[in-house]
N, CA and C atoms as a LAMMPS dump frame, in Angstrom:
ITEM: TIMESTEP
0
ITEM: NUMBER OF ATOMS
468
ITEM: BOX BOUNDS ff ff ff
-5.0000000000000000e+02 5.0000000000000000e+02
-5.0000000000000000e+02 5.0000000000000000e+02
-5.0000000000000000e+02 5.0000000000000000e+02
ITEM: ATOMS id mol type element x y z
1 1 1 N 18.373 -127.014 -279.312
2 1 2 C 18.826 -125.924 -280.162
3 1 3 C 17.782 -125.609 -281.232
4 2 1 N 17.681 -126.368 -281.57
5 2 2 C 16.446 -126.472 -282.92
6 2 3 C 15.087 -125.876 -281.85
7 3 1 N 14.638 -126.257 -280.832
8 3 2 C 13.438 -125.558 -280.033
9 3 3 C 13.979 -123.913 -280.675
10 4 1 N 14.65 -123.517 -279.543
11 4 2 C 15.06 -121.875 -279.334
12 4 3 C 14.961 -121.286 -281.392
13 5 1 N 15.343 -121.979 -282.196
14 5 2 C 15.351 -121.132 -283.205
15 5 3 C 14.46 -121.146 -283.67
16 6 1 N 13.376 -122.049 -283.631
17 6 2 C 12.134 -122.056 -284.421
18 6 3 C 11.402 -120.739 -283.62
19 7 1 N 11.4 -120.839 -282.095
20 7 2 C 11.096 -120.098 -281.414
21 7 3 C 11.333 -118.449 -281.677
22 8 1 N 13.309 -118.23 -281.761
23 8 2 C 12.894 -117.121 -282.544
24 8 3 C 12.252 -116.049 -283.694
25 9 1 N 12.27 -117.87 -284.658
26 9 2 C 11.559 -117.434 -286.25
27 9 3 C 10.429 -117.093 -285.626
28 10 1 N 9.306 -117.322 -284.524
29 10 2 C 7.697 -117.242 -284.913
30 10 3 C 7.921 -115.921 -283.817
31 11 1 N 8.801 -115.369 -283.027
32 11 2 C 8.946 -114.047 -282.605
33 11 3 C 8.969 -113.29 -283.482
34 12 1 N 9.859 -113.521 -283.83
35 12 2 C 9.861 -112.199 -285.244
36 12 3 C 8.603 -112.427 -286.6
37 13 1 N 7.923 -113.045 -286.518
38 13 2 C 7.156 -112.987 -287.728
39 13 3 C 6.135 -112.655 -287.066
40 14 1 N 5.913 -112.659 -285.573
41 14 2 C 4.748 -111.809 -284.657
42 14 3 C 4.872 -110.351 -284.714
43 15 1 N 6.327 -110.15 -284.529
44 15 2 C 6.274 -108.835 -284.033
45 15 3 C 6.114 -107.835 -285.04
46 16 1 N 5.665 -106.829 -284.963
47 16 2 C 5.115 -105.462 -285.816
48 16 3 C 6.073 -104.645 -285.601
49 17 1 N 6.152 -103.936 -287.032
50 17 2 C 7.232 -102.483 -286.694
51 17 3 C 5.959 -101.26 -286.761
52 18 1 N 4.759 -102.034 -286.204
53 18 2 C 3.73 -100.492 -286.038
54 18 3 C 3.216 -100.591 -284.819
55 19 1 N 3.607 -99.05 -284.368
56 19 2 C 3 -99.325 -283.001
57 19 3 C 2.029 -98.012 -283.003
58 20 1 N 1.518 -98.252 -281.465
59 20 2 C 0.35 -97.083 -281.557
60 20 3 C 1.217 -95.772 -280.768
61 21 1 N 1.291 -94.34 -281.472
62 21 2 C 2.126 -93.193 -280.812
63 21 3 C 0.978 -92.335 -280.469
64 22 1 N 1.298 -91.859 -279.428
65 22 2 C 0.516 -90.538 -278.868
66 22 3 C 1.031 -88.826 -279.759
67 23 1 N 0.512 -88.281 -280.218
68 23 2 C 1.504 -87.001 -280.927
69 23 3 C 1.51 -85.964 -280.039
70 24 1 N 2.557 -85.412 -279.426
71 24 2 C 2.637 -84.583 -278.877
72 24 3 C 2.85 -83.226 -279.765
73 25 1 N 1.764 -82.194 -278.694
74 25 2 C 2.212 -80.783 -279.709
75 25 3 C 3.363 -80.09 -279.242
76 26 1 N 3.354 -79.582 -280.6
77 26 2 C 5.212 -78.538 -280.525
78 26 3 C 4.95 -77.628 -279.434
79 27 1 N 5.962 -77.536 -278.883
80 27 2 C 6.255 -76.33 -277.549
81 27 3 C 6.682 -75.17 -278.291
82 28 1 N 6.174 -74.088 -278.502
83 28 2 C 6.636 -72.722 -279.057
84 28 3 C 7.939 -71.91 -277.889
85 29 1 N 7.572 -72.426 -276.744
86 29 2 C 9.038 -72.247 -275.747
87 29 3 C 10.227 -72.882 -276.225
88 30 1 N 10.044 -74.11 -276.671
89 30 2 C 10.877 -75.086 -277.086
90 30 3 C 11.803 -74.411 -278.308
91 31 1 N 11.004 -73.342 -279.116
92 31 2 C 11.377 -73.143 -280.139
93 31 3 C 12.197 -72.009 -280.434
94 32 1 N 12.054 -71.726 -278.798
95 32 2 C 12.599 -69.721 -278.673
96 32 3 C 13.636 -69.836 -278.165
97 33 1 N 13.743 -71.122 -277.081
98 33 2 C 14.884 -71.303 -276.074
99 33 3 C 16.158 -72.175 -276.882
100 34 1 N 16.689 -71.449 -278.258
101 34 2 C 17.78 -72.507 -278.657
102 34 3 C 18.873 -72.084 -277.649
103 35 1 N 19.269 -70.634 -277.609
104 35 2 C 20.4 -70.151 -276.759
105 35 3 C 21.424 -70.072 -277.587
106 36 1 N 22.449 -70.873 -277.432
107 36 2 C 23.709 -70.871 -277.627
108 36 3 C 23.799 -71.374 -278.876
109 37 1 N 22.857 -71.925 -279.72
110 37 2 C 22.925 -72.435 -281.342
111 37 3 C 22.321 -70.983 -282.003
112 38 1 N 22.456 -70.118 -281.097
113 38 2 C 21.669 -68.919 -282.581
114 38 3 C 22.907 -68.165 -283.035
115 39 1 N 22.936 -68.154 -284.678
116 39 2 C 24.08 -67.439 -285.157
117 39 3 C 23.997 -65.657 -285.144
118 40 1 N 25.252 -65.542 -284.987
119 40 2 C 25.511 -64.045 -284.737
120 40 3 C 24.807 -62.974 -285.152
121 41 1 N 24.696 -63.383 -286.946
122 41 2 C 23.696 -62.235 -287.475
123 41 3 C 22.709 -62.072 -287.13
124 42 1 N 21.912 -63.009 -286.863
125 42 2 C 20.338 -63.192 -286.407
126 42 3 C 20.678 -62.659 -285.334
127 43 1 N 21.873 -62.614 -284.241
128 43 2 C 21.225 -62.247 -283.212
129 43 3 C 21.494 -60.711 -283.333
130 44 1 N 22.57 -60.335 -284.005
131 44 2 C 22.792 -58.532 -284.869
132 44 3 C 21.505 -58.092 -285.344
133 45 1 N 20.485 -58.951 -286.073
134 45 2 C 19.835 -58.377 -286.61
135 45 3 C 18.43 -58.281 -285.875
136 46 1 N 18.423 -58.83 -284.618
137 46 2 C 16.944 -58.749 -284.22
138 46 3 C 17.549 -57.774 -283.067
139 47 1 N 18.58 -57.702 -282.733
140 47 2 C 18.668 -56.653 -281.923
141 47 3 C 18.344 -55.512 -282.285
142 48 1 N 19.079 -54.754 -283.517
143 48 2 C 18.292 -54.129 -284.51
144 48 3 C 16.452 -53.484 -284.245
145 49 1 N 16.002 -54.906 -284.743
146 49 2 C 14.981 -54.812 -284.906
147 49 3 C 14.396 -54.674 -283.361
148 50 1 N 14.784 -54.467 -282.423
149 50 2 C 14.236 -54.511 -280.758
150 50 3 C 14.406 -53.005 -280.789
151 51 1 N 15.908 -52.425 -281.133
152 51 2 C 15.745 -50.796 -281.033
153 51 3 C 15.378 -50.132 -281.964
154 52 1 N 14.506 -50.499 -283.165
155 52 2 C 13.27 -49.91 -284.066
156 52 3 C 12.322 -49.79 -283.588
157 53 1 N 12.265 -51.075 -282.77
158 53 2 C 10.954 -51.413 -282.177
159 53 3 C 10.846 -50.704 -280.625
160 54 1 N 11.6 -49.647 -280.326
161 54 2 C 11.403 -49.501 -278.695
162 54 3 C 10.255 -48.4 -279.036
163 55 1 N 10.166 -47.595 -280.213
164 55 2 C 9.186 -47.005 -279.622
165 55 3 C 7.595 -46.707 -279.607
166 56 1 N 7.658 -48.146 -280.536
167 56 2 C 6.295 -49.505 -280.972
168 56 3 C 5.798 -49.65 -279.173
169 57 1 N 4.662 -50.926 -279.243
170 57 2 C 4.154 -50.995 -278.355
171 57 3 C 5.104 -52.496 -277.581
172 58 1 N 5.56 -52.469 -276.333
173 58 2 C 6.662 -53.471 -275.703
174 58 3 C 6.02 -54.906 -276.175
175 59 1 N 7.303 -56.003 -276.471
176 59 2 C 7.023 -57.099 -276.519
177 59 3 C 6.577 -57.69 -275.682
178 60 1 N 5.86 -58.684 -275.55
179 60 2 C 5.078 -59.676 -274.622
180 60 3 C 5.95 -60.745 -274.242
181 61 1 N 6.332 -61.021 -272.837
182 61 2 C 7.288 -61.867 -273.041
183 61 3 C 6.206 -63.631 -272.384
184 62 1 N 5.041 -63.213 -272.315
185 62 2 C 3.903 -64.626 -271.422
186 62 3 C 4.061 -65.079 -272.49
187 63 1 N 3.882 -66.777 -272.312
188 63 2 C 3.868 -67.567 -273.559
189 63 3 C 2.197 -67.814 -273.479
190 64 1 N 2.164 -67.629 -274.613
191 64 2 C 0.694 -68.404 -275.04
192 64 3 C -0.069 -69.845 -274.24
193 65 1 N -1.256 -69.753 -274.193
194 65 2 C -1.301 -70.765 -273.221
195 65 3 C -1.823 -71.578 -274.781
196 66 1 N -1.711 -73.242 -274.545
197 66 2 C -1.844 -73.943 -275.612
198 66 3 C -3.239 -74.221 -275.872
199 67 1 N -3.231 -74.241 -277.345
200 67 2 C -4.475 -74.4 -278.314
201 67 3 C -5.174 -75.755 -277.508
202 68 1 N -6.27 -75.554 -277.822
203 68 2 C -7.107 -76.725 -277.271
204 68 3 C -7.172 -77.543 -278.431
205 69 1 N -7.411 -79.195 -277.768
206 69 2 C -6.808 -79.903 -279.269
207 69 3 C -8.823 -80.422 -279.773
208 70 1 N -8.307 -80.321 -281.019
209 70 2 C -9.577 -80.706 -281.471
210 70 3 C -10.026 -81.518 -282.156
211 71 1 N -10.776 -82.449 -281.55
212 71 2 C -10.924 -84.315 -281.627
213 71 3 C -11.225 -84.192 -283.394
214 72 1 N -12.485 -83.65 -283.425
215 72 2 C -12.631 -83.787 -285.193
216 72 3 C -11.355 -83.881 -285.882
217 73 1 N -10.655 -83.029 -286.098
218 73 2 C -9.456 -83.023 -286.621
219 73 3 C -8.634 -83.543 -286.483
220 74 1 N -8.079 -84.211 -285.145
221 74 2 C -7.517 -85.571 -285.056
222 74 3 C -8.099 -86.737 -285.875
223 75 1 N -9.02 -86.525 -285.652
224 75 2 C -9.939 -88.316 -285.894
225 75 3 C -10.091 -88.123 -287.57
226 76 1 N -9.748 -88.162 -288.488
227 76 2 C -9.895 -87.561 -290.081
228 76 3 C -10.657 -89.325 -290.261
229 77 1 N -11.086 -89.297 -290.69
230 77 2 C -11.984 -90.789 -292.135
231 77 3 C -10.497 -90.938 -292.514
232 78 1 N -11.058 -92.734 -292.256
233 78 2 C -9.669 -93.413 -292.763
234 78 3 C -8.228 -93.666 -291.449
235 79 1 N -8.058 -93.408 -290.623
236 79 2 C -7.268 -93.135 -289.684
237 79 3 C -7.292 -94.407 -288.621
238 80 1 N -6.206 -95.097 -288.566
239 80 2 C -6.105 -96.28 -287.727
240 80 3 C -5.771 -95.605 -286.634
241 81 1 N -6.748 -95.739 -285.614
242 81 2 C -6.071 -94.799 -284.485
243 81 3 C -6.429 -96.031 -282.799
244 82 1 N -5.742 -95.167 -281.632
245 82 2 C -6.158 -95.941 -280.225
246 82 3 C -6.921 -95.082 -279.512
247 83 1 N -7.913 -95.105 -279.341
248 83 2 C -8.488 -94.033 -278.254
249 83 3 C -8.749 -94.491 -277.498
250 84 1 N -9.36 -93.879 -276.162
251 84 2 C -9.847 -94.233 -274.669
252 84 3 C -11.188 -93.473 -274.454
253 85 1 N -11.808 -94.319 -274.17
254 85 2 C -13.679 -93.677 -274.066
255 85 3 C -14.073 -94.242 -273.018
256 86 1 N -14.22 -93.591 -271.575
257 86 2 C -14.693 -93.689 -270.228
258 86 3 C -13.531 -94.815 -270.001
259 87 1 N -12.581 -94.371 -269.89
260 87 2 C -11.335 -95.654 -269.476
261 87 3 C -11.453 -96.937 -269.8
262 88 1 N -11.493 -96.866 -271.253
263 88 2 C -11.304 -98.292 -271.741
264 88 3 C -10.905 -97.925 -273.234
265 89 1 N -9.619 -98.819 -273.383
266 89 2 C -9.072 -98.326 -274.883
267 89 3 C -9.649 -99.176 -276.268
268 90 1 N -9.813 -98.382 -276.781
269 90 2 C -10.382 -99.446 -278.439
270 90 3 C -9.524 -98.907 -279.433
271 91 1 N -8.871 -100.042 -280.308
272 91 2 C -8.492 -99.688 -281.574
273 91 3 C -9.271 -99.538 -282.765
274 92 1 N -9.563 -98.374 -283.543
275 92 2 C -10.633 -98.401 -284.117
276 92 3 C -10.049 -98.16 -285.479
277 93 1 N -10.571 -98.028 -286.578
278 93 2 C -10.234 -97.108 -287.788
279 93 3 C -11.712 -96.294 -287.95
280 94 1 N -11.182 -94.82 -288.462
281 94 2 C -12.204 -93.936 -288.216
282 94 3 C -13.389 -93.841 -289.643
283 95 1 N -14.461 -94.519 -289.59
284 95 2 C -15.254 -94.138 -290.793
285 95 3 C -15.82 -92.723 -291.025
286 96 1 N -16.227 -91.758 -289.882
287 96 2 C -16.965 -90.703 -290.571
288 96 3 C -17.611 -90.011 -289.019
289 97 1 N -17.705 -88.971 -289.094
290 97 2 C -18.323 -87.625 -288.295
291 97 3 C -19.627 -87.894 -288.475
292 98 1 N -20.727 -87.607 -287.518
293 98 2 C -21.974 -86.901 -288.056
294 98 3 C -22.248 -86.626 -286.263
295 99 1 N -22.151 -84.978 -287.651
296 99 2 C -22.773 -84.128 -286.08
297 99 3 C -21.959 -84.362 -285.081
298 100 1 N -21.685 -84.404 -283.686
299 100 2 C -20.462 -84.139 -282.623
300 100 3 C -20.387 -85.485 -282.055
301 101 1 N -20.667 -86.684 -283.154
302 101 2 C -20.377 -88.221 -283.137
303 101 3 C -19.407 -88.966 -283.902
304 102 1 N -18.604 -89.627 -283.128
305 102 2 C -17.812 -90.624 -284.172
306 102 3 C -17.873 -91.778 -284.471
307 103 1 N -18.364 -92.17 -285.538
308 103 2 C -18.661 -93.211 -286.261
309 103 3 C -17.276 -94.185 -286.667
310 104 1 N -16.75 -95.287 -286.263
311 104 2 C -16.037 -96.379 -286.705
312 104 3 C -16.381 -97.634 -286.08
313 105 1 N -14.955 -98.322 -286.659
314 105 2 C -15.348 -100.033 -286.387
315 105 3 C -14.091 -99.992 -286.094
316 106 1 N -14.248 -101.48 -284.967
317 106 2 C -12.936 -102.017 -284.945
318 106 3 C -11.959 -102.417 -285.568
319 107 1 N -10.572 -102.496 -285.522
320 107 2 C -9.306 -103.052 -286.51
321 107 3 C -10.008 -104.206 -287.302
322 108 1 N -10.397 -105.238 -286.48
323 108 2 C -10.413 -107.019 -287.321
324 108 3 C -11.835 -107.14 -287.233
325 109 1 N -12.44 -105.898 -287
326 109 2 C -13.756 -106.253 -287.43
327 109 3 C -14.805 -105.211 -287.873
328 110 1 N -14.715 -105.289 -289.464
329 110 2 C -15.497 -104.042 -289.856
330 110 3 C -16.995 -104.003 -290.215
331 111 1 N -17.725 -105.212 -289.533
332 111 2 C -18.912 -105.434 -289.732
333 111 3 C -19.654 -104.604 -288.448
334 112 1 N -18.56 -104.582 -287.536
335 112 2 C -19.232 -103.81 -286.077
336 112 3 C -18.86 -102.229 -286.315
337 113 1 N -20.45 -101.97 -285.732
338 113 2 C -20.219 -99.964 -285.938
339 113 3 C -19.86 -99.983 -284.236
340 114 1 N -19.013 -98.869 -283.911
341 114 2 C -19.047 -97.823 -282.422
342 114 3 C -19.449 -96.785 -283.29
343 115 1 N -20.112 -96.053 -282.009
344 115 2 C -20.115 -94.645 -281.971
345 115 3 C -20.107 -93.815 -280.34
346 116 1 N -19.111 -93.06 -280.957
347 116 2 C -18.511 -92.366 -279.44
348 116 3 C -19.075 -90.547 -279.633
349 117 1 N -19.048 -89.897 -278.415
350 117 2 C -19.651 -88.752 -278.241
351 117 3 C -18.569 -87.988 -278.309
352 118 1 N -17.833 -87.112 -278.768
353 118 2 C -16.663 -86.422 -279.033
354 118 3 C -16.315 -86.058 -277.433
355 119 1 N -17.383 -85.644 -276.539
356 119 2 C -17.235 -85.352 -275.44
357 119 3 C -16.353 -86.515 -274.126
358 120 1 N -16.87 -87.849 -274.954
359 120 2 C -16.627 -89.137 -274.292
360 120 3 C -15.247 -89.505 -274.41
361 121 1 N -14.4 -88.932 -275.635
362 121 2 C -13.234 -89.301 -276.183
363 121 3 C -11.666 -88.336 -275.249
364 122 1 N -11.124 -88.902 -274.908
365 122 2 C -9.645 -88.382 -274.021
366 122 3 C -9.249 -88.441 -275.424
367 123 1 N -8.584 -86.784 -275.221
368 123 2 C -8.098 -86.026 -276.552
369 123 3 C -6.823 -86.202 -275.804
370 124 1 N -6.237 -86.374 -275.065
371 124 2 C -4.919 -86.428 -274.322
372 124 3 C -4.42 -88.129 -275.353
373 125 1 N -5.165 -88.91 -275.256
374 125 2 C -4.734 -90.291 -275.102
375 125 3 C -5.063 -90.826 -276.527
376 126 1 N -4.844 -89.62 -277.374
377 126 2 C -5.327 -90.177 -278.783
378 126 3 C -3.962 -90.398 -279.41
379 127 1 N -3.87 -92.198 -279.579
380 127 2 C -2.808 -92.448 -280.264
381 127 3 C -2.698 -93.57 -282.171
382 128 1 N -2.034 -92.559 -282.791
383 128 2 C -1.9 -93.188 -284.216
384 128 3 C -1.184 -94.372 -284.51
385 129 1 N -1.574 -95.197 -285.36
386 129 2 C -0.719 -95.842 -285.839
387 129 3 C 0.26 -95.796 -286.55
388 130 1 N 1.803 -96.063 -286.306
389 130 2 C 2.946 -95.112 -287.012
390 130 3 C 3.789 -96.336 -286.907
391 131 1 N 4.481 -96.493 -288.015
392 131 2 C 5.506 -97.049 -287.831
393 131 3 C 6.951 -96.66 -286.96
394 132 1 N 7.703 -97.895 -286.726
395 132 2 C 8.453 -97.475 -285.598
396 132 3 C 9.534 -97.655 -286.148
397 133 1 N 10.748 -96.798 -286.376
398 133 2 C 11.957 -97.243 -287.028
399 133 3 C 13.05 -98.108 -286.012
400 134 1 N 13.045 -97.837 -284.638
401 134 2 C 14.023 -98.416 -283.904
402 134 3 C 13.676 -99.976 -283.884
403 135 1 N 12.011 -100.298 -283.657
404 135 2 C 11.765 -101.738 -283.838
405 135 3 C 11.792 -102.238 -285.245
406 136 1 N 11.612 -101.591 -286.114
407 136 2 C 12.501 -102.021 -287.646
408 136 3 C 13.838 -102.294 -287.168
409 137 1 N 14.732 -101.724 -287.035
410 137 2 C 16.349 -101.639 -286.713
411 137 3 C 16.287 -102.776 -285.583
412 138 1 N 15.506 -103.182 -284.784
413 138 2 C 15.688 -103.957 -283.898
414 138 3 C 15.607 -105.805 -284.755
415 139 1 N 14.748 -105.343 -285.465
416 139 2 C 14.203 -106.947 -286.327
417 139 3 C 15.578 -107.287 -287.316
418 140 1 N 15.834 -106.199 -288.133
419 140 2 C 16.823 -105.966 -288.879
420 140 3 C 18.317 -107.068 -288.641
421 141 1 N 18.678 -106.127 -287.452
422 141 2 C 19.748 -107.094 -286.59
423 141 3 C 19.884 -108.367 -286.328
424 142 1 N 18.493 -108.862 -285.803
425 142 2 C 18.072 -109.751 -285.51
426 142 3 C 18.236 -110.973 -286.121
427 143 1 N 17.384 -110.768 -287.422
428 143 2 C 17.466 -111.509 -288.857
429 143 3 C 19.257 -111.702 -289.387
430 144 1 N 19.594 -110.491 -289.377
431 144 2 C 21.15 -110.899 -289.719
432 144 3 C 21.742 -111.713 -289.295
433 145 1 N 21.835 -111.385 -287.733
434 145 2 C 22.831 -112.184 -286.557
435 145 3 C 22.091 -113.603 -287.002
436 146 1 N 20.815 -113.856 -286.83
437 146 2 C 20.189 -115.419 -287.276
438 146 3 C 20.874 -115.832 -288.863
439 147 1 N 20.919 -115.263 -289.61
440 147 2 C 21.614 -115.291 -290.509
441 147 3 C 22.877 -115.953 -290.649
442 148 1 N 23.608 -114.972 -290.296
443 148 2 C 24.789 -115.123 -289.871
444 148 3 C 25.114 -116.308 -288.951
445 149 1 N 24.362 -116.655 -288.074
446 149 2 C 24.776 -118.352 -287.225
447 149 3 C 24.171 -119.418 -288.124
448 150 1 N 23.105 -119.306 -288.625
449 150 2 C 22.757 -120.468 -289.926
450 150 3 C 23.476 -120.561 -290.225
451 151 1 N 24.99 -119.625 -291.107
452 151 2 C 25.639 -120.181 -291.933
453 151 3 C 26.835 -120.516 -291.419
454 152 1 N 27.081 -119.896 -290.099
455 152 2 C 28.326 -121.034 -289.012
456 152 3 C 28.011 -122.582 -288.412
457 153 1 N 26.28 -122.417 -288.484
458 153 2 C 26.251 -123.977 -288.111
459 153 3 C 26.342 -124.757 -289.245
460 154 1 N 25.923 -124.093 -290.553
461 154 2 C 26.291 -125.087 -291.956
462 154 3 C 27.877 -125.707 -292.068
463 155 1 N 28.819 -124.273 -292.096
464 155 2 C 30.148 -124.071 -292.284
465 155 3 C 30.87 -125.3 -291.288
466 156 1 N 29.901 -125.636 -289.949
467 156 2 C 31.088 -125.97 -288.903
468 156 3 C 30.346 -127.717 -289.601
């Protein structure tokens, strides 16, 4: 018994509530298609505005094709991030740009420089470091319920 709980104490003092997230961009479809949550007036009033507008030039109904994402601006100085450069992932934190190069070092080791070619970097697979609230809420519980039997094995 005493194994398994020590065991869970050094689980939980391993585990991180930060993990690495990929950010996905907003869908502007996503944003048009509520449907059945749009209130009445809004929809009174853009109707409206459709027969002002008939004899303007017709609405476009193609969606935009999406912005191309752009690594500089992801990658900001200062930024604990995961990237992938020729299929292999490094956790880096980002020191600095020069010219269409990125300059950082690894997490646990900031004596080592990389430098990657912006071209070299999967802008798809660029993921931040963010905290995670469900694995908070997961530790949370955890600790209690352990809690909570410490003081039934005292009690009994």
């Amino acid at each position: 018994m005493r194994k398994n709980f020590y065991f869970i104490i050094i689980l939980c003092m391993l585990t991180s509530c930060y993990t690495y997230q990929v950010k996905k961009p907003v869908d502007p479809a996503a944003n048009n298609n509520q449907g059945p949550k749009k209130n009445t007036a809004v929809a009174n009033n853009t109707s409206q505005q459709m027969m002002d507008s008939s004899t303007s030039a017709p609405i476009l109904s193609a969606q935009p094709a999406p912005a191309p994402i752009n690594v500089q601006e992801k990658l900001a100085a200062g930024k604990n991030v995961r990237i992938e450069v020729d299929n292999k992932s490094y956790k880096v934190i980002v020191d600095r740009w020069e010219g269409d190069s990125l300059v950082a070092h690894p997490v646990r080791n900031a004596k080592k420089s990389l430098k990657f070619h912006k071209n070299q970097i999967n802008s798809e697979r660029i993921a931040e470091k963010r905290f995670s609230q469900p694995i908070a809420d997961i530790l949370t519980v955890t600790a209690y319920a352990a809690i909570g039997v410490g003081i039934y094995l005292l009690v009994k």
